[in-house]
Each structure stands twice: as structure tokens, then as C-alpha cells.
C-alpha angles and dihedrals in degrees: 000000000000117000117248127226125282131251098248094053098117107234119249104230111225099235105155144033094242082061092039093064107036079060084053096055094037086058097045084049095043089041086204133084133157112215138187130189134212119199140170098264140359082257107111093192104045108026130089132247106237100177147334128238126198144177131213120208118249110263133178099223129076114215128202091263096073103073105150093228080074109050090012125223103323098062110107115163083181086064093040109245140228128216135201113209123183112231095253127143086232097050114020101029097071087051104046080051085058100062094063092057122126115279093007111133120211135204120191128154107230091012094181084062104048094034084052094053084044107048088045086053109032099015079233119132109204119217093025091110096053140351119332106204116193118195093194086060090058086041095049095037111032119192108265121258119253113224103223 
């Protein structure tokens, strides 16, 4: 499995559309994004998305998308890279559509959670295109042990 990006990679805030959808189009080409979201509250049916996070797996090539006069310096995909994205129709909304693009694997700690802030905000659900994998499910069932 790709490596995912380390903690002392500095984000790229999302700040323009430009940026929006060239996110859009490196998640569709790497199939497989790992996504966060922060919201105002733990209540899933009242509270508001503030803003998305996502990580990018480590890759030794560098595609046409990742001009730095996008991103700007601190983009490195060799490095694995984070992004910061507001929760805006305009930014956020045509990313959150491309993780449920086909073939798009998605990987999200308390997914339920995250799809459900999603789908009340962008009408998107993540994960639906390809695998959704949940680290709090393997966390909360563990495989059984087999007695040898």
C-alpha cells in the first residue's frame, strides 16, 4: 500500500478553483485518498462542515498536474501531501464529488460520521466509486483469532 504523507509536511490550503479542480483530477489519476472532516459539533444531523482535510499517498512520478504555480513551493507528491480545503460549494463541493468517483478508494476513520456531514452539505457520498476503508471498524471488530 502507498505511503501516506508525514506529519511535518506543511498542508496546501485550497484557496482557489483553479486548485479545487486540479485536486479533483489528482484524486481521480492516484484512485486512492484518505479524508477527514471538522465541523462545528459531534452531531452528525445539526452541526456544520467547516472544512475538509485530505492526504495524498507518496509517489515517485511526478504528473502534469503538479506544476508548482498551482499548489506553490511547498507541494511535494514525492513527499505525499496534505490539503486543506473550506467547506464552500465552490471549493470543496467538486472534491468531495471526486471521491466518490469510480475506482477511487477511500480511506476515512469513523466514515458514518464523515460520509454523513458530506452527503447533508455536497449530496456526495465518498468511498461509493471504489473501497472505503474505516480504521475505527478494524479498531472496534477485530478479526477473530484462529486457535492453531
Amino acid at each position: 500500500m502507498p505511503k501516506f504523507a508525514a506529519t511535518q509536511i506543511r498542508p496546501v490550503e485550497i484557496q482557489t478553483v483553479e486548485q479545487s479542480l486540479t485536486l479533483c483530477q489528482m484524486i481521480g489519476d492516484i484512485r486512492l485518498v484518505a479524508y477527514d472532516t471538522e465541523t462545528t459539533g459531534i452531531d452528525a444531523h445539526k452541526d456544520r462542515m467547516v472544512l475538509a482535510t485530505l492526504s495524498l499517498p507518496q509517489h515517485s512520478w511526478m504528473p502534469h498536474w503538479s506544476d508548482p504555480r498551482v499548489f506553490g513551493d511547498h507541494f511535494d507528491l514525492e513527499s505525499g501531501s496534505k490539503f486543506v480545503v473550506p467547506a464552500t460549494p465552490d471549493l470543496c463541493g467538486p472534491i468531495m464529488q471526486s471521491l466518490g468517483f469510480r475506482g477511487v478508494d477511500v480511506i476515512a476513520h469513523h466514515s458514518q460520521y464523515d460520509n454523513h456531514i458530506v452527503y447533508r452539505h455536497f449530496r456526495v457520498k465518498p468511498g461509493c466509486g471504489g473501497r472505503l476503508f474505516d480504521p475505527m471498524i478494524i479498531v472496534t471488530n477485530p478479526l477473530p483469532v484462529l486457535a492453531t
